[in-house]
N, C-alpha and C positions, 0 to 999 in steps of 0.2 A: 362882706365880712361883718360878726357881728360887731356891736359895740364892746370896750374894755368894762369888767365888772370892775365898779364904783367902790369907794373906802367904805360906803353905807353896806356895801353887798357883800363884804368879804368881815363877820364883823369878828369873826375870831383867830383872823390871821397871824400866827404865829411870829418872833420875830426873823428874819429871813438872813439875819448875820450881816455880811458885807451888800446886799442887795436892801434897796432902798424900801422894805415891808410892802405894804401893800402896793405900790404903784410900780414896781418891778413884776410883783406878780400878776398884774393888770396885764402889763406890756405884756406879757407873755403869753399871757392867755389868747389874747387878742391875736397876739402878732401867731402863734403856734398853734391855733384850735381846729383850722381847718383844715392844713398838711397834716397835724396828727391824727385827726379824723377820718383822713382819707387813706393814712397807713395801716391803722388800726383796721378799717374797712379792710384791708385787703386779709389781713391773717383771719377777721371772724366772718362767721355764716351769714348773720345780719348787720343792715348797716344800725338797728336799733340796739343790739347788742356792743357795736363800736361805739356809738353815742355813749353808752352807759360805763364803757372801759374811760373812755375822755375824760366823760363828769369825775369818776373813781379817779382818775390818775391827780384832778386840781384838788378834789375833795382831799386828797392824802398830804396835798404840798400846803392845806390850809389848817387839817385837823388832827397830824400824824404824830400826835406830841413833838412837833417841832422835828423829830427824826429825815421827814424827809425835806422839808425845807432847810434843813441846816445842809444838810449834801447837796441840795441846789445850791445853795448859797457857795459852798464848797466847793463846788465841779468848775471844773474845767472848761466844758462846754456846756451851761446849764439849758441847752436845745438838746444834746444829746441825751444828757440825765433823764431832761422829761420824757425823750421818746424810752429808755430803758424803764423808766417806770412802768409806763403807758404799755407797752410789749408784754414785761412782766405780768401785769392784771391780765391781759390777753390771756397768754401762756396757760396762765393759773383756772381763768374762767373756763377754757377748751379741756385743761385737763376735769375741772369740777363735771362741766357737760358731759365728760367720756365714761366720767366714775357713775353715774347719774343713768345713764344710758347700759352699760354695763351691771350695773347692779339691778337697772329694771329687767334686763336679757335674767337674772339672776331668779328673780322675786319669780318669774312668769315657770322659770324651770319647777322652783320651790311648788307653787300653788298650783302647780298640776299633782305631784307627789301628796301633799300634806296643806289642807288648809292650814293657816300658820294665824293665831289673832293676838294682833298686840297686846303689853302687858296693859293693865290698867293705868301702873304707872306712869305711862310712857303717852297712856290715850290722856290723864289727867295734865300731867308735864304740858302736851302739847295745845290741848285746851287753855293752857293758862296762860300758854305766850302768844296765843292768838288773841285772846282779851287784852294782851298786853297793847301789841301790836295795834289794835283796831281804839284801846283807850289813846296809845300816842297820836295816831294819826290824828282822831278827834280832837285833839288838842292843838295841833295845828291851824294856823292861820288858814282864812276860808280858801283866798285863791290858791295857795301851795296846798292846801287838803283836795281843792279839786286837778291842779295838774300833778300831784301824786296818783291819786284813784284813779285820774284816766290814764295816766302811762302804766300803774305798775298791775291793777288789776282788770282796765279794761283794754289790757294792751294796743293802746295806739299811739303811734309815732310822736317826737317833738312835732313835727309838722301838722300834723292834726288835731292835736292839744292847743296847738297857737290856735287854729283857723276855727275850733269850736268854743276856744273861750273867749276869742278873737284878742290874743296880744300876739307878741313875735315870738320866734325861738328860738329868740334870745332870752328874750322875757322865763318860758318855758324852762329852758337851762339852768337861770338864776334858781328859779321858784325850786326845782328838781334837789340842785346842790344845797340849800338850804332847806332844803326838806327832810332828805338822806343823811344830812349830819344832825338833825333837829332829833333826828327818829332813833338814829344810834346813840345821842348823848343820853335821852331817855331810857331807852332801852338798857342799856349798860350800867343806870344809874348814876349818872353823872350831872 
């Protein structure tokens, strides 16, 4: 079981209402990371893809403007809450894979009929948020800049991020989830 992430590790944990702020959401994590991980395994394709629904599901009870930590706080069963979050991202992510995959079945019809090139606009647009993207990352702290690049573009597992930068993955998880909110605060302009 990993270890509970630390009051250092969670540093903008929102307040959590009747639940004791950060040390409730510790307990949970801890106590709920690895049944939900092992749920989440079972509705997606990969277990990398479940890992990434997990981090998403705490990432949202830490950074959701408070929305979804207030309904934890709120709920009734705040183990079922999380697993409905957790499901939900799932849900969401398969249908995103299916439009993804549908739309490629789409484009492949298109480019036999009609070469089709994007507008300029659209080539500049994208250019711009990939400099964005690549400025945020760089900005990033060294070790979370390098277990971001190896999980998200040199697609390899928490497990192989730990044993080639040689910490845990746990370690990997922490560095990931403050990564992924570091990237989106920037990104969003926040």
């Amino acid at each position: 079981m990993n270890p509970p992430l630390t009051s250092a590790e969670l540093p903008n944990c929102v307040s959590l209402g009747g639940m004791q702020k950060k040390t409730e959401l510790e307990r949970l994590y801890s106590d709920q990371r690895s049944s939900l991980l092992r749920f989440i395994s079972r509705k997606m394709r990969h277990v990398e893809e479940a890992e990434d629904v997990v981090q998403e599901t705490f990432i949202r009870l830490v950074n959701d403007d408070g929305k979804a930590a207030k309904g934890l706080a709120g709920a009734d069963s705040p183990v079922a809450y999380l697993y409905r979050i957790a499901s939900n991202l799932a849900i969401d992510r398969l249908r995103q894979q299916k439009t993804r995959c549908d739309e490629g079945h789409r484009a492949l019809l298109d480019e036999n009929q009609i070469a089709v090139q994007p507008e300029l606009s659209q080539q500049a647009a994208s250019t711009q948020r990939l400099q964005q993207l690549q400025l945020a990352v760089g900005r990033l702290p060294l070790k979370r800049r390098q277990v971001f690049v190896l999980h998200k573009f040199r697609q390899m597992t928490y497990r192989e991020v730990a044993k080639h930068l040689d910490i845990s993955v746990s370690m990997v998880e922490k560095h990931m989830m403050k990564a992924l909110a570091q990237l989106q605060d920037t990104l969003e302009g926040n």
